[in-house]
DRENSE-607625 format. One record per residue (C-alpha): residue in three letters; chain; z, x, y. Coordinates in Angstrom, 3 decimals, decimal comma. Layout:
// DRENSE-607625
(ALA A (Z X Y)) ...
// end
This chain:
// DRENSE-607625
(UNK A (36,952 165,315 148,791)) (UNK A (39,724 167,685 148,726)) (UNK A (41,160 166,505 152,157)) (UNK A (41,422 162,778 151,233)) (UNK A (43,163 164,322 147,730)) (UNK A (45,568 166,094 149,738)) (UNK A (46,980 163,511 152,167)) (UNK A (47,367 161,347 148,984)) (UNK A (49,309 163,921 147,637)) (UNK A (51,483 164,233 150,801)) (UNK A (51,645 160,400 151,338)) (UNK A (53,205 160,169 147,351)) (UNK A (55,114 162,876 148,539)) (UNK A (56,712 161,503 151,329)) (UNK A (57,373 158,497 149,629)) (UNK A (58,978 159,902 146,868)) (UNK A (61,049 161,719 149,321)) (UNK A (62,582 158,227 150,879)) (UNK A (62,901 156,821 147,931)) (UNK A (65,118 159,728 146,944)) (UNK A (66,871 159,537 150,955)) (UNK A (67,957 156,151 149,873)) (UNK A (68,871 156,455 146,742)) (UNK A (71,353 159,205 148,056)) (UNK A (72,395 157,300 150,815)) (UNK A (72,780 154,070 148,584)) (UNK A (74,293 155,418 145,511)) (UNK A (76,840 152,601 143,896)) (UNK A (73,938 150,077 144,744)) (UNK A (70,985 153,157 142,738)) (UNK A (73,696 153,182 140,007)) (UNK A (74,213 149,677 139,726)) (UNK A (70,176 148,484 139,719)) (UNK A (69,582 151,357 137,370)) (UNK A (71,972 150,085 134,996)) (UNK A (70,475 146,798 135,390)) (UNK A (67,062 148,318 134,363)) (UNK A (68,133 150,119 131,798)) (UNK A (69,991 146,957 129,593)) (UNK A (66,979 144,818 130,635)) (UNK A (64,388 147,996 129,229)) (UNK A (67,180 147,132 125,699)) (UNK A (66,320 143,631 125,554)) (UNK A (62,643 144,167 126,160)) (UNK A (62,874 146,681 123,620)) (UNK A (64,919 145,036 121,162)) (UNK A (63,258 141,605 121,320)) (UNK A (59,566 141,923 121,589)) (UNK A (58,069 139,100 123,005)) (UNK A (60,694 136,137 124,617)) (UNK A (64,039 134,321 123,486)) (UNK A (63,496 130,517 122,725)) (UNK A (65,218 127,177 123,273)) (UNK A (64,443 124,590 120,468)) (UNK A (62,801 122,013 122,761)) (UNK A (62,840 122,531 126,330)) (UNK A (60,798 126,355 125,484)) (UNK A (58,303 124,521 123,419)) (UNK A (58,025 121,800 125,378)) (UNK A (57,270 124,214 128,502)) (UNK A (54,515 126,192 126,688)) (UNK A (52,811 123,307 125,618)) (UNK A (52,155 122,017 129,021)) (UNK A (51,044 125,414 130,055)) (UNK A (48,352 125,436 127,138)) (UNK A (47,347 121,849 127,483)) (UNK A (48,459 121,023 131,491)) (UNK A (50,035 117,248 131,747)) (UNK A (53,279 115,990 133,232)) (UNK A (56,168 115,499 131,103)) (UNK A (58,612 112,044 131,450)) (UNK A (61,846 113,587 130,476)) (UNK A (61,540 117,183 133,130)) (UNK A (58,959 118,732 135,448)) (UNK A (56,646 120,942 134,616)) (UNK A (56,645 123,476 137,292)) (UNK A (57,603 126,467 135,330)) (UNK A (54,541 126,270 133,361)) (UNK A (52,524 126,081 135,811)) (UNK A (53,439 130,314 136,047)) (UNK A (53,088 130,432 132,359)) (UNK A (49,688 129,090 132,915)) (UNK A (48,843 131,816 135,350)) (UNK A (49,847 134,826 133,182)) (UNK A (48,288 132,670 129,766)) (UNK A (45,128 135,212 130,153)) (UNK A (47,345 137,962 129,327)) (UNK A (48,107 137,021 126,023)) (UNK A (51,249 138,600 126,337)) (UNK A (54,859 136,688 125,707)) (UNK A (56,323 140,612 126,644)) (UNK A (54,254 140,034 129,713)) (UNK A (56,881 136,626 130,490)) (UNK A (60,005 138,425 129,893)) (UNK A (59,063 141,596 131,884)) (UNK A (58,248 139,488 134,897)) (UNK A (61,342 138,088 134,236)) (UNK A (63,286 140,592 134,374)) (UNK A (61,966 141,900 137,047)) (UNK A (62,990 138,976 139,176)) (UNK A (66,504 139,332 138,078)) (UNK A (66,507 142,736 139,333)) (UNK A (64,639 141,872 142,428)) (UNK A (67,604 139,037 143,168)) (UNK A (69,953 141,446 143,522)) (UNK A (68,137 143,821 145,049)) (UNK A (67,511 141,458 147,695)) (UNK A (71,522 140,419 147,637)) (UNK A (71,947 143,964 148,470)) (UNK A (69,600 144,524 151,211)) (UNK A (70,546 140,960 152,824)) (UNK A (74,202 142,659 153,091)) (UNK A (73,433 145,941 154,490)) (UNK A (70,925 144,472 157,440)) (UNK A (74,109 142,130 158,275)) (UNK A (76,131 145,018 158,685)) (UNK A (78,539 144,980 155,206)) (UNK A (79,203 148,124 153,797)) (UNK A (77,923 149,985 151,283)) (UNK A (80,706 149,547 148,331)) (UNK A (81,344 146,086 149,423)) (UNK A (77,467 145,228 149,065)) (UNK A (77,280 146,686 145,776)) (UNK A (79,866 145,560 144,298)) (UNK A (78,497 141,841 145,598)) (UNK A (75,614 142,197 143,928)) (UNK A (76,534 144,192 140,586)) (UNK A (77,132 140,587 138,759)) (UNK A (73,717 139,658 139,172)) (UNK A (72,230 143,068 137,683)) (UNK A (74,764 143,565 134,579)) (UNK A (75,503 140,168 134,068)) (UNK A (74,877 140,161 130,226)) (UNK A (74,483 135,853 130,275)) (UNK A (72,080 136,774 133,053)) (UNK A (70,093 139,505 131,085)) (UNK A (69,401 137,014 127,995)) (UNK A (68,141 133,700 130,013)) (UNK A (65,924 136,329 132,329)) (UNK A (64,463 136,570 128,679)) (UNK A (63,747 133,352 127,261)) (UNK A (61,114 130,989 128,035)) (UNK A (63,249 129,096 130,221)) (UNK A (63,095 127,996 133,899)) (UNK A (66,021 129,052 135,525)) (UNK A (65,188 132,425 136,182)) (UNK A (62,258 132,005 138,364)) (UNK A (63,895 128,712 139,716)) (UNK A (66,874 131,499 140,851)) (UNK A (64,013 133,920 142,608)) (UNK A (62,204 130,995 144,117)) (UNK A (65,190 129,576 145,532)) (UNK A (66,435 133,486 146,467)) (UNK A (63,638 134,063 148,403)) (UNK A (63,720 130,916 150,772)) (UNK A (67,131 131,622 151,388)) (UNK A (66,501 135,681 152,466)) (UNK A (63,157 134,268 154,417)) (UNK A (65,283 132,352 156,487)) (UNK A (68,735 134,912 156,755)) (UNK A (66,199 137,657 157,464)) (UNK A (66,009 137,039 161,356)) (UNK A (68,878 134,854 163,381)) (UNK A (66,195 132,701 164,669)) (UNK A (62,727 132,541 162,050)) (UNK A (59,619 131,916 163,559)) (UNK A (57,707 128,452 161,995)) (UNK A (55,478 130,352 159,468)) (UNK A (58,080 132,108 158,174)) (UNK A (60,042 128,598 157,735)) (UNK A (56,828 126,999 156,377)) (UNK A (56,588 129,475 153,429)) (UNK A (60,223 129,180 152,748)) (UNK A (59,444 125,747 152,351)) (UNK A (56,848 125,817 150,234)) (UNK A (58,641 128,270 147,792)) (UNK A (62,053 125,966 147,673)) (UNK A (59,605 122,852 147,131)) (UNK A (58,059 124,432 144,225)) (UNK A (61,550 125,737 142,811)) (UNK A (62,251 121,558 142,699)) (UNK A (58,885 120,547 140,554)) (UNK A (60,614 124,236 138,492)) (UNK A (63,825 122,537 137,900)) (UNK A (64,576 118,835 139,157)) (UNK A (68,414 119,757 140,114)) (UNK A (66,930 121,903 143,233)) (UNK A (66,096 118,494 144,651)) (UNK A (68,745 119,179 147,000)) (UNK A (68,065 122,273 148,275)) (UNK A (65,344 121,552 151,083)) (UNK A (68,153 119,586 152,413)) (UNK A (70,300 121,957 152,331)) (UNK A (68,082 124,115 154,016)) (UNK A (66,611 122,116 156,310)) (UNK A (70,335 121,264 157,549)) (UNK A (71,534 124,804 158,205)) (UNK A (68,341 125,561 160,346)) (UNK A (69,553 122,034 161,810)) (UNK A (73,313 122,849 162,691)) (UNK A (72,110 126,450 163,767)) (UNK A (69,365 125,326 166,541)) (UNK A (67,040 127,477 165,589)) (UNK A (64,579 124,890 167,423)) (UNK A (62,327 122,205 165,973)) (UNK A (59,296 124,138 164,642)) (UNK A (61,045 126,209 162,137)) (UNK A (62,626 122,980 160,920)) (UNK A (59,517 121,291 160,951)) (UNK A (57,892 123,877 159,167)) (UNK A (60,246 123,646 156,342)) (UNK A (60,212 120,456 155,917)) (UNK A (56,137 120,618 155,693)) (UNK A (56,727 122,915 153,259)) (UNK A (58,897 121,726 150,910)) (UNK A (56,986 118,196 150,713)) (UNK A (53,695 119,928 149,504)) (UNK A (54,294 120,962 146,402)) (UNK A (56,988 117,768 145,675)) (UNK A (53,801 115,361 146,563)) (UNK A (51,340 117,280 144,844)) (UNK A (53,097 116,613 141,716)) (UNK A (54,242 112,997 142,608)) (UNK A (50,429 112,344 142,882)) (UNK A (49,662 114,243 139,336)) (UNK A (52,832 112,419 137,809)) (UNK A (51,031 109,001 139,333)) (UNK A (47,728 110,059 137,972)) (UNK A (49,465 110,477 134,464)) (UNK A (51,977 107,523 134,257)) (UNK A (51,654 105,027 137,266)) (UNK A (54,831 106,177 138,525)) (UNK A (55,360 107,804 141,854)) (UNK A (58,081 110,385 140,886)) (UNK A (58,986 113,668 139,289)) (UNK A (59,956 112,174 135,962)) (UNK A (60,935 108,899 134,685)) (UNK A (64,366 110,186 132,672)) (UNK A (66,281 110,450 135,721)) (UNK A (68,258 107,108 134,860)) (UNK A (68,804 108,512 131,167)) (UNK A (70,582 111,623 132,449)) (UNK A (72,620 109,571 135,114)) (UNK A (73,736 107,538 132,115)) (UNK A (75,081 110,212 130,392)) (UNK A (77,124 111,301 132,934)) (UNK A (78,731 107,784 133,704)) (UNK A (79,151 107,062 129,817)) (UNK A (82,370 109,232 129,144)) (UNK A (84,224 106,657 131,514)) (UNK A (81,972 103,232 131,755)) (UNK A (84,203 100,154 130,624)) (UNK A (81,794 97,307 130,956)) (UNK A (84,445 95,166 131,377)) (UNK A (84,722 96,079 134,318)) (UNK A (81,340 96,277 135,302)) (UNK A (80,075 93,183 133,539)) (UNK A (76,167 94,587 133,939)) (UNK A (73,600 91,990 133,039)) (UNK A (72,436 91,406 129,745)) (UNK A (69,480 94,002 129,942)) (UNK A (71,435 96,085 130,319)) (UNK A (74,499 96,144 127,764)) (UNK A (73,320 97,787 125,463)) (UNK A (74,306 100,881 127,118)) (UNK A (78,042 99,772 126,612)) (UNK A (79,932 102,125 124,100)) (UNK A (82,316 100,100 122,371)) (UNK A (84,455 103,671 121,425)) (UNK A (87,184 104,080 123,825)) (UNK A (87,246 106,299 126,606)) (UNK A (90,100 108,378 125,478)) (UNK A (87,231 109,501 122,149)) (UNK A (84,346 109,247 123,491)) (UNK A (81,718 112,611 123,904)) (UNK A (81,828 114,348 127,293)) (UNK A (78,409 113,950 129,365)) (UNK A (76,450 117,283 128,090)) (UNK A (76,629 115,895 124,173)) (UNK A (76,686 112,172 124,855)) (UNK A (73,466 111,465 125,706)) (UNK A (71,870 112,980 122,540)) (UNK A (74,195 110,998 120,378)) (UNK A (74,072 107,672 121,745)) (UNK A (71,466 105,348 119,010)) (UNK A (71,834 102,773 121,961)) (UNK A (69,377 104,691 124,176)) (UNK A (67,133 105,548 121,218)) (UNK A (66,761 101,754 120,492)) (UNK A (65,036 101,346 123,621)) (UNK A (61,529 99,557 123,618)) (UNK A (59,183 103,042 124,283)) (UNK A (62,169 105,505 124,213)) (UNK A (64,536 106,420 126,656)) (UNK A (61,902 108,176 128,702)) (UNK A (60,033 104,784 129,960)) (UNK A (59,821 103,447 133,091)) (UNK A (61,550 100,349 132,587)) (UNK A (64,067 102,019 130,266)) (UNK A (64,672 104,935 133,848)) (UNK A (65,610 101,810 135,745)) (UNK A (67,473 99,857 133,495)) (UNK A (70,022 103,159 132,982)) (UNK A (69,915 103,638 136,302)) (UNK A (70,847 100,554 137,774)) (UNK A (73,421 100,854 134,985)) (UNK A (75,207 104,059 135,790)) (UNK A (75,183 103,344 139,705)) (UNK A (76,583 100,095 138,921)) (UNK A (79,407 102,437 136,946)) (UNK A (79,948 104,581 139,566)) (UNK A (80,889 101,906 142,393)) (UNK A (83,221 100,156 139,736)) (UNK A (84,932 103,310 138,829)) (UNK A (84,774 106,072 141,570)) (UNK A (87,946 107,564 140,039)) (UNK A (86,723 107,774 137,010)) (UNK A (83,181 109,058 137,784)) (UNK A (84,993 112,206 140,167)) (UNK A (87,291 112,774 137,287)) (UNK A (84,932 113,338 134,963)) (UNK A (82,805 115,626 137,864)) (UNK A (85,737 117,422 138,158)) (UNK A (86,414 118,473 134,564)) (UNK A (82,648 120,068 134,464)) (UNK A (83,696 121,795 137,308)) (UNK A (86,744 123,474 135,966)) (UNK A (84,835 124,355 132,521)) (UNK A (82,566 126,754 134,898)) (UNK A (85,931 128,323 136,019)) (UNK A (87,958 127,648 133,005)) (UNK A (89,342 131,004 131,170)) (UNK A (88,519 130,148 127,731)) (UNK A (84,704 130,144 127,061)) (UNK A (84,263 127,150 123,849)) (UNK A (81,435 126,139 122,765)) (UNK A (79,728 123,732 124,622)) (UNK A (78,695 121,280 124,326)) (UNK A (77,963 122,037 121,081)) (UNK A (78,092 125,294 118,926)) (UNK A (74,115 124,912 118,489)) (UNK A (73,184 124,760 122,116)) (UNK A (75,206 127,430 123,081)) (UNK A (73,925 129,192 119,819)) (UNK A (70,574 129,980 121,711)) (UNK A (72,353 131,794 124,660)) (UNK A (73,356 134,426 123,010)) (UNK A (71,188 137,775 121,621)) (UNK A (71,836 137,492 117,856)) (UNK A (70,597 139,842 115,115)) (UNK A (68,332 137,623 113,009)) (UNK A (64,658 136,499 114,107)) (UNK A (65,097 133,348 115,124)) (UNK A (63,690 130,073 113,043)) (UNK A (60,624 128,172 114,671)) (UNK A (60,901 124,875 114,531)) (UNK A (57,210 123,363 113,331)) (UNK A (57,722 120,331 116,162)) (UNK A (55,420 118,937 118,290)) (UNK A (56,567 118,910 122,240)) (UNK A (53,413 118,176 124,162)) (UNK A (50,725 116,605 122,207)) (UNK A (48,016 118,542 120,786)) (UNK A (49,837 121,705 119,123)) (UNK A (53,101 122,669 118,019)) (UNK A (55,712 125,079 118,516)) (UNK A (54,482 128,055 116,084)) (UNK A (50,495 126,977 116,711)) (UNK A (50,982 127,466 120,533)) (UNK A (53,238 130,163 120,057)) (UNK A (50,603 131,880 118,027)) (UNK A (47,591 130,391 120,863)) (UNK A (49,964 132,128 123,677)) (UNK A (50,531 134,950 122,726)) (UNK A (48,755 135,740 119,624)) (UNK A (51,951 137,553 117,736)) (UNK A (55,267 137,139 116,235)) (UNK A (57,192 134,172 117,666)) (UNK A (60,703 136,185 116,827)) (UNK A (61,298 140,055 116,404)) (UNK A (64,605 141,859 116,452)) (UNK A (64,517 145,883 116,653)) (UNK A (67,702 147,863 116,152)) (UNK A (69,428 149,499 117,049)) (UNK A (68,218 148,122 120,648)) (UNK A (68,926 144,795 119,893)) (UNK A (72,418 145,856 118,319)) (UNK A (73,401 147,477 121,701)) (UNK A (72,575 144,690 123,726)) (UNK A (73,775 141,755 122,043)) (UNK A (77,093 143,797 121,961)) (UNK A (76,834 144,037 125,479)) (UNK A (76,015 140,681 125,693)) (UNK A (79,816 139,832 124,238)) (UNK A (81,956 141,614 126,420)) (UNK A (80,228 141,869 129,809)) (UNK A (79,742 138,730 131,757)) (UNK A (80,654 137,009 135,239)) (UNK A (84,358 135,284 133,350)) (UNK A (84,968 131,542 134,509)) (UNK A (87,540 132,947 136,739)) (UNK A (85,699 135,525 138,297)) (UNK A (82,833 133,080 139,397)) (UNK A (85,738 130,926 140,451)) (UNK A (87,639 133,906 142,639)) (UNK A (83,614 134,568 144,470)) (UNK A (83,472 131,235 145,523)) (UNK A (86,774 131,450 146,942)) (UNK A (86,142 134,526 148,728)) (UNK A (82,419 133,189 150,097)) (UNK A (84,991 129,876 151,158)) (UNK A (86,604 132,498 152,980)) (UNK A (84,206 134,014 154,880)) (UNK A (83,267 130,079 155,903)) (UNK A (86,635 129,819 157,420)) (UNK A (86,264 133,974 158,860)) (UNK A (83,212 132,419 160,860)) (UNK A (84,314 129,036 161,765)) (UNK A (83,297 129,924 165,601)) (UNK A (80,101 130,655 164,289)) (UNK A (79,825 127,331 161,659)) (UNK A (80,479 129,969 158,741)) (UNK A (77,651 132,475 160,127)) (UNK A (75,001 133,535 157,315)) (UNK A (77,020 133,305 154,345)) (UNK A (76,994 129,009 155,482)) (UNK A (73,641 128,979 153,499)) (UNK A (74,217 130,375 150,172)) (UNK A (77,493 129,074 149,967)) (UNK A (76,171 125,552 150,274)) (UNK A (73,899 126,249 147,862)) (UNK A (76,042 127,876 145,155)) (UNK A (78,105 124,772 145,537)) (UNK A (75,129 122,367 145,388)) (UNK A (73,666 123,910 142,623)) (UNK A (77,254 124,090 140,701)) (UNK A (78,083 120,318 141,132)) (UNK A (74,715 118,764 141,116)) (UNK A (73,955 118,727 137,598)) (UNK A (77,147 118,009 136,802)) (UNK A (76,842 115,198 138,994)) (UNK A (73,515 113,983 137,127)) (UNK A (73,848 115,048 133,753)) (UNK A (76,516 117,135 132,719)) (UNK A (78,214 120,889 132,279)) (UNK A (75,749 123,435 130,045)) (UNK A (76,680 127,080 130,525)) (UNK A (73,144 127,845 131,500)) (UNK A (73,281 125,888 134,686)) (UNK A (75,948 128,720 136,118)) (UNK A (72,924 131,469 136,109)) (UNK A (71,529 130,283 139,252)) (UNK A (74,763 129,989 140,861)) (UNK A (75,783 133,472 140,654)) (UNK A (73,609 135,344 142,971)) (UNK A (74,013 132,727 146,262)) (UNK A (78,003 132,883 145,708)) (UNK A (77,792 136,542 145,334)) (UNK A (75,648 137,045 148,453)) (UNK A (77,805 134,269 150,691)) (UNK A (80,790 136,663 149,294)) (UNK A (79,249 139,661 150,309)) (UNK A (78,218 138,369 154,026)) (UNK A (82,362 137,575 154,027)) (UNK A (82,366 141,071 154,464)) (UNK A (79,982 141,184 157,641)) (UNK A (81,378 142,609 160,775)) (UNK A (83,142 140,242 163,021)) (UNK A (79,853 139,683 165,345)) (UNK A (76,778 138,003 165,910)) (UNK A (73,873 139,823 164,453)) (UNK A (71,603 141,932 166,803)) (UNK A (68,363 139,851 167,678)) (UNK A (65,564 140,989 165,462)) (UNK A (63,691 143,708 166,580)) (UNK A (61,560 146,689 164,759)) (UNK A (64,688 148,804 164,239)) (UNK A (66,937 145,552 163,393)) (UNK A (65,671 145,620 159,370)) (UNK A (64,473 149,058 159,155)) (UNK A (65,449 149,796 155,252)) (UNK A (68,952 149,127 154,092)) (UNK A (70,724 150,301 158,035)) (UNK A (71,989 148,350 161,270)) (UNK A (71,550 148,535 164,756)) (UNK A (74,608 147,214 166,856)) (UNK A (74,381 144,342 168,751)) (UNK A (74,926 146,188 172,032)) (UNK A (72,122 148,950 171,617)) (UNK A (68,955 147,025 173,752)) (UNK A (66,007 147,480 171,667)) (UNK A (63,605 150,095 173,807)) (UNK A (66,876 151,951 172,849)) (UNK A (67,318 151,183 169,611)) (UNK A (68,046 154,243 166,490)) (UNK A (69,302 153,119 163,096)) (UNK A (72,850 153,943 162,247)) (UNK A (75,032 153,821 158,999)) 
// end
């Protein structure tokens, strides 16, 4: 027994001993993602247990507990909640959650070095991501974005991670960006997105195929349970409601003269005063007076057909108001919106926060499936741990500007490449932009929608960076740990460099 004991003890031993290699060799990145750790160990610290948002939290746990599809969002993220429900544990949710923020920029990092960018630069691409203090506080609320980020993430690096990626690797980034859309509806996009850069780069038509596969699984599978529920082949049936909101800052239906069904969405306030999209749509009594709520089937199509019937009559307007979401993601002032108690949640305060006794799913409510989840305190704040990191919170985030200024810089690297059709930073840039614009384009602006933009801007601004050639075909050296191999070394020859 003592020889087995002994190479265990060398093995843990060796592997300390890289670990330490690349920490050394890697130290702006070590600092960084220890940093990260350490105000994420604060927040798990100082708020036992997970952050909530008055409906859309309560509304996700209650699905987990008692599993059925939802009209007004997909359920997808409780369908994880559901796996780790066992547990018992709401610390259990935030850890893993945090863990995924750190493993995003990890994986920023390591996507960086194999394409050749240097050490500093690839750091400094992916220190947002890991001291982001916005970041840090979604990563712990019960809230989908953050494993909608790592889902998405980890198609993307599936697919960077070799120049041309063989058709199972394409079918499980498929599957994982399918799933991220049944997580959050505005990644509807994204298998496009992805399926069209494996299209313009030729990787050939089994990789493509493959993703495609992929991403339909999970979208059908819970088309068929949404059918099974409602009647209704789709994801949800408040699509049209959304869409309505973002046409209704600028909709004059005298100009669009809709039918009488549907004129009751009219708002007889004047453009100049009305609400912008994000606050509109929960202030409007027209859509409340709907036969069934605004979450019916008829009502979807009816505010559908409405708002596309807005959007050909005024494409000025409907760009315009597009375009003033956009610049409140870059804008240098920070208000609140849009409204002081939605962006009231995003922030770490001081206080336990007050449980609403609603009821989101039926069969339970908020505190009773609070309680059912994770059988203790729905809100705890511990100081001084929660003092340090809602002051952190405050003063370090990813400014309007600054997310602004990445783009710009990934743009860059677009035009750096243009022999190449952008090279690898094509991909996340098209998805930063797609997932900046798209709700804005179906809903409207909220602040939390920028999370999952940060880390594909940061990486398409870090691959800006890459050296002015194609990257080496893969090979067993070509991704060994965080080093390169030059395109001109042939592979029987092959020895990682710096």
């Amino acid at each position: 027994m003592a020889v087995p004991a002994r190479l265990g003890a060398l093995a843990r031993s060796a592997g300390l001993a890289r670990l330490s290699a690349l920490a050394r060799d890697n130290q702006l990145f070590t600092l960084a993602l220890g940093a990260g750790a350490l105000l994420r160990l604060l927040a798990v610290i100082g708020y036992p247990g997970t952050l909530w948002f008055v409906g859309d939290s309560f509304l996700y746990l209650g699905a987990a507990l008692r599993p059925v599809p939802d009209a007004s969002k997909t359920v997808g993220y409780s369908f994880f909640l559901r796996a780790l429900e066992p547990f018992h544990s709401l610390l259990l949710v935030a850890a893993l959650q945090h863990l995924m923020g750190l493993a995003i920029g990890a994986g920023i990092y390591v996507l960086l070095r194999r394409a050749g960018v240097a050490r500093p630069w690839a750091a400094l691409a992916a220190a947002p991501v890991l001291l982001d203090g916005n970041e840090i506080e979604l990563e712990h609320m019960m809230m989908a974005e953050t494993l909608f980020t790592f889902l998405v993430m980890a198609s993307v690096a599936l697919l960077l991670w070799r120049p041309r990626p063989s058709w199972r690797v394409g079918l499980l980034a498929g599957l994982l960006a399918g799933y991220a859309v049944i997580v959050r509806t505005e990644g509807v996009p994204v298998p496009v997105v992805l399926a069209g850069y494996l299209l313009v780069r030729r990787v050939g038509w089994r990789p493509l195929l493959a993703v495609l596969a992929g991403c339909v699984a999970p979208v059908a599978g819970y088309v068929l349970w949404f059918h099974s529920s409602t009647g209704q082949y789709a994801l949800t049936s408040s699509e049209g409601f959304y869409l309505w909101g973002a046409v209704s800052p600028f909709a004059q239906c005298a100009q669009l003269k809709p039918p009488a069904d549907e004129r009751r969405f009219c708002l007889s306030t004047p453009p100049a005063r009305r609400l912008p999209p994000g606050a509109i749509i929960w202030k409007a009594p027209q859509v409340r007076d709907l036969p069934g709520g605004p979450a019916t089937i008829r009502a979807d199509r009816l505010l559908t057909n409405f708002a596309v019937r807005a959007i050909l009559a005024q494409p000025a307007g409907y760009l315009r108001t597009v375009a003033d979401d956009v610049g409140r993601a870059v804008d240098w002032h920070r208000p609140a919106y849009p409204s002081r108690g939605t962006v009231y949640y995003y922030r770490f305060h001081l206080k336990p926060q007050w449980i609403p006794m609603g009821t989101w799913i039926p069969g339970g409510t908020s505190l009773s499936d609070i309680r059912a989840y994770g059988r203790a305190s729905p809100s705890r704040v511990v100081k001084p741990a929660a003092t340090l990191i809602a002051g952190y919170q405050r003063v370090f985030y990813t400014w309007g500007p600054l997310l602004g200024a990445i783009l710009v810089t990934g743009f860059g690297g677009l035009i750096r490449f243009w022999r190449r059709l952008g090279g690898d930073g094509l991909l996340p840039w098209i998805n930063a932009v797609v997932l900046l614009v798209a709700p804005m384009a179906l809903a409207g602006f909220d602040y939390r929608y920028l999370i999952p933009v940060l880390p594909f801007s940061c990486l398409a601004a870090g691959l800006a960076a890459a050296p002015g050639r194609p990257r080496a075909a893969a090979g067993p050296a070509a991704g060994a740990g965080l080093r390169t191999v030059p395109q001109e070394t042939r592979p029987q020859e092959a020895r990682p460099v710096s």
